[in-house]
C-alpha positions in Angstrom: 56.6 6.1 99.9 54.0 8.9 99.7 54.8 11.1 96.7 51.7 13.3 96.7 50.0 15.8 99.0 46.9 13.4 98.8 48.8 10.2 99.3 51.0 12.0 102.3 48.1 14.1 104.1 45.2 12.3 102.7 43.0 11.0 102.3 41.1 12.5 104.8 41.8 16.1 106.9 40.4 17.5 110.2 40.4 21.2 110.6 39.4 23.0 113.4 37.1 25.9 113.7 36.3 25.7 110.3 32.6 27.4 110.1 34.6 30.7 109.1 37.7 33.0 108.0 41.0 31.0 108.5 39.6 27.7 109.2 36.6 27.1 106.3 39.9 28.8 103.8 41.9 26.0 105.0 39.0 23.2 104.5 38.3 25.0 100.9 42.0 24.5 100.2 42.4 21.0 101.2 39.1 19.8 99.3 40.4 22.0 96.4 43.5 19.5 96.4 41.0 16.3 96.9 41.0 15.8 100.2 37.8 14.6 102.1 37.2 17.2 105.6 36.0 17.0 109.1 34.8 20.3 109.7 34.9 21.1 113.4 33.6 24.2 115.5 30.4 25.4 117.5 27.8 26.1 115.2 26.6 23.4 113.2 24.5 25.4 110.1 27.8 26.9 109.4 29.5 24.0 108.7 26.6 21.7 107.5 26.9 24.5 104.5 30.5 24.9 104.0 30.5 20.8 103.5 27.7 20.6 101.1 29.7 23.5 99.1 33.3 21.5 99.3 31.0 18.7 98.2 29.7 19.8 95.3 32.6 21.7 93.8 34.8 19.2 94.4 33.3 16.3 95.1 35.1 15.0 98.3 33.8 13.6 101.2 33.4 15.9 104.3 31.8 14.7 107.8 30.2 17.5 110.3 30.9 17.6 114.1 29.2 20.2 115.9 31.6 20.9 119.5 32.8 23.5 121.7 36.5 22.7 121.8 36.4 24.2 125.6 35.0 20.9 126.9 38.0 18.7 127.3 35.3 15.9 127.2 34.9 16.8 123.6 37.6 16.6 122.4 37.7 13.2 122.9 34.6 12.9 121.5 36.1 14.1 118.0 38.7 11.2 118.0 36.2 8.8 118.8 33.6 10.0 115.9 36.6 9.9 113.5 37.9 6.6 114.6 36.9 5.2 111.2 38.9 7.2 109.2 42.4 7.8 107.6 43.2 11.2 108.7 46.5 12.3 107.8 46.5 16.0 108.3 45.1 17.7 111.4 44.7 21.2 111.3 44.5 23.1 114.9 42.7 26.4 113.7 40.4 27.2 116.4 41.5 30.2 118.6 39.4 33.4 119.8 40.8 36.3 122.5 40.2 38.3 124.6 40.6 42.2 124.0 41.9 44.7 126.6 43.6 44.7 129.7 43.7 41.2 131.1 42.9 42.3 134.7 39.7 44.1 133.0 38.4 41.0 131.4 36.2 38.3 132.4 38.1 35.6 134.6 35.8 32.9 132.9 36.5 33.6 129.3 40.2 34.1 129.9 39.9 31.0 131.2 38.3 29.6 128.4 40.4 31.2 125.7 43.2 29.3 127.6 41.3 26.1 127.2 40.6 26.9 123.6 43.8 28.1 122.3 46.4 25.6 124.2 44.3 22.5 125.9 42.4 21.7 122.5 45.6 22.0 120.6 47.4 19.9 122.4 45.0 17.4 123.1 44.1 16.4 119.4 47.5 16.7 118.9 48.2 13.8 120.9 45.3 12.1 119.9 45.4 12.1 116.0 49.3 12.5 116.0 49.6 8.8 117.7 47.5 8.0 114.4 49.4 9.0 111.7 52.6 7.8 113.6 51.3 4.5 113.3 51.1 4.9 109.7 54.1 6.0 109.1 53.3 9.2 107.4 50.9 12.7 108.2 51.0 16.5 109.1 50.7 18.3 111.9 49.5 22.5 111.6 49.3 24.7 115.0 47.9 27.8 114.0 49.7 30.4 116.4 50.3 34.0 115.9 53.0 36.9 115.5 52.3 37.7 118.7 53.3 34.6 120.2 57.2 35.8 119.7 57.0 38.1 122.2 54.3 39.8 125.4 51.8 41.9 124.1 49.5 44.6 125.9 45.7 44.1 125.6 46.3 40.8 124.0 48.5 39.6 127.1 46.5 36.1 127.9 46.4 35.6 124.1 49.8 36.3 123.0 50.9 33.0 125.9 48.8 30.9 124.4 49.7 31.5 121.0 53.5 31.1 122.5 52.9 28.1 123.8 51.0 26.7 120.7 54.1 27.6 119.1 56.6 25.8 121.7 54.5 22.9 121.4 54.7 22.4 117.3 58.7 23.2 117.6 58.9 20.6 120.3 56.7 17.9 118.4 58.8 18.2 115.3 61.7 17.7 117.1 60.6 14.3 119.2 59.0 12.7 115.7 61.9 13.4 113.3 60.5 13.8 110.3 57.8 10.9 110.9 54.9 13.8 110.7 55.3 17.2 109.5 54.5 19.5 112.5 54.5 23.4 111.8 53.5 26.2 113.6 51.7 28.9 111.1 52.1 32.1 112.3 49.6 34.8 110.8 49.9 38.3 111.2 46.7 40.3 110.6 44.8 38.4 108.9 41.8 39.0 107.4 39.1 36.8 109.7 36.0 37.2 111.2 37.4 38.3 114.7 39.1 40.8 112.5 36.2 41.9 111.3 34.8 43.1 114.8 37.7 45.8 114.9 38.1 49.2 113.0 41.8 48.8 112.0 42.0 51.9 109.7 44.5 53.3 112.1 46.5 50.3 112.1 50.1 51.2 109.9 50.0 47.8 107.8 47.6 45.6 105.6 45.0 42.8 106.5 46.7 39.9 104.6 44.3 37.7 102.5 43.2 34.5 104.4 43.3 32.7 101.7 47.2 33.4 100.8 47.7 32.8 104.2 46.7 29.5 103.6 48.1 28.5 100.5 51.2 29.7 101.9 50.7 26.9 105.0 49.7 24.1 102.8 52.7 24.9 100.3 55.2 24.8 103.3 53.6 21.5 104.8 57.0 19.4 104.8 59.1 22.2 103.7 61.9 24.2 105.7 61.5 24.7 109.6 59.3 24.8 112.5 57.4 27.9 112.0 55.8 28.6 108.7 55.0 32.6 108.1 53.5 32.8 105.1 54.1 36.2 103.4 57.0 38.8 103.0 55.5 41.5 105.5 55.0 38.9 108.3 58.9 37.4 107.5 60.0 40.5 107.6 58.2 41.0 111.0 59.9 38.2 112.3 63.3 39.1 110.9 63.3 42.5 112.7 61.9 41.1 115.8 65.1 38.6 116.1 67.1 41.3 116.2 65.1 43.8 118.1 65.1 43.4 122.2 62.1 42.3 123.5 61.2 45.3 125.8 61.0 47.5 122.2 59.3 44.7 120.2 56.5 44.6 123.3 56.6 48.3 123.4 55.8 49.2 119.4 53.5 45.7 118.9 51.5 47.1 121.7 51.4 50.5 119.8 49.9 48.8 117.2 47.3 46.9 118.8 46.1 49.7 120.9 44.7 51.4 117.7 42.6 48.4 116.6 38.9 49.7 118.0 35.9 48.1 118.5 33.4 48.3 115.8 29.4 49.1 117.6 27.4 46.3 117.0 26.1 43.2 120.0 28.2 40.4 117.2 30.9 42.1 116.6 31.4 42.9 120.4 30.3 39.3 121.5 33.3 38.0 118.9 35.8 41.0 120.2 35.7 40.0 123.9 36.0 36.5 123.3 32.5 35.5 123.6 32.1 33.2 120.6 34.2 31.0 118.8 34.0 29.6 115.3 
């Protein structure tokens, strides 16, 4: 029986969207805790520099694959290019959105953010979750949100993804018993680099540290329920939300939302409006 993180998850990771904020935290982590990485997300510099730096300090293995997690064809492209390796924990990180009024926004990169936040998910799920069934032993992490618990205004087409990434990691656990650990992490703000595009001054709570939100994940891996919400102001969030209707939860969240603001810049607008993905 696996008695280790490395013997349990190990030997080798995949994390998804990993060139930046949340994702490159979570490959950090894991090679922190000697576990060799596939780093997966568009841009291939990015990662090609955030594996020779997990190399070097701590001298795991890591292996590169450049893809736009969009393309469904893709995405079996990544579980063919891994098909060699022990991969025990797979971590679905990549996610963007789309800011504003849905019926304002592009149709395309709604449609894209759909792709990206619930068809990639659920795809390598299936894919590298059949895997670790086999051997007996793995984890499963969905990174959703806070805002997949309920609708929110100017995140509308976001918030249902993040719900169903959410449904889907509740429902996995449930059909493999305790095979694979399969959580949903739910981040509040976080601090990311789509965070970064957005003046949140006027915002009433804190940017959380990405990298306590992902200790927080990788501590809870096999521990206590479905959804894993790393921190006491995002429990607390959920805590008053369970016992708040849903029409005032939709109402305040979108209060708060509608005071994050744009920051100038062609990046940081390209990143806020769902353009590009890590």
């Amino acid at each position: 029986m696996a008695t280790t993180f490395t013997e349990k998850y190990g030997p080798w990771a995949l994390v998804t969207g990993a060139s930046a904020g949340i994702g490159r935290e979570f490959a950090r982590q894991l090679a922190a805790r000697g576990i060799n990485v596939v780093l997966v997300a568009r841009r291939e510099s990015l990662l090609r520099t955030t594996a020779a730096e997990l190399e070097a300090q701590h001298g795991v293995k890591t292996r590169v694959i450049a893809s736009d997690l969009t393309q469904q064809r893709e995405l079996r492209r990544i579980a063919e290019e891994t098909a060699d390796l022990d991969v025990g924990l797979l971590v679905n990180n990549a996610g963007t959105a789309f800011y504003g009024p849905m019926l304002d926004n592009d149709l395309d990169g709604e449609v894209a953010i759909t792709d990206l936040n619930v068809r990639a998910p659920m795809i390598l799920s299936y894919l590298f979750a059949r895997r670790m069934r086999e051997r007996g032993r793995g984890g499963l992490l969905i990174v959703s949100s806070m805002v997949g618990l309920l609708g929110v205004t100017h995140f509308a087409n976001y918030a249902a993804t993040k719900a169903y990434d959410l449904t889907l990691a509740e429902g996995l656990r449930a059909e493999l018993g305790g095979t694979i650990d399969v959580h949903a992490v739910l981040p509040g703000f976080t601090e990311s680099e789509y965070m970064e595009c957005y003046d949140v001054s006027g915002v009433p709570m804190p940017l959380a540290k990405a990298h306590q939100l992902v200790r927080g994940a990788l501590d809870g891996l096999g521990r206590g329920g479905a959804l894993l919400v790393p921190g006491l102001l995002n429990r607390l969030f959920v805590v008053m939300m369970l016992y708040t209707p849903r029409w005032l939860n939709t109402w305040m969240f979108g209060k708060v939302v509608q005071r994050m603001k744009p920051r100038a810049g062609s990046k940081a607008l390209a990143l806020a409006k769902g353009v590009a993905t890590s």
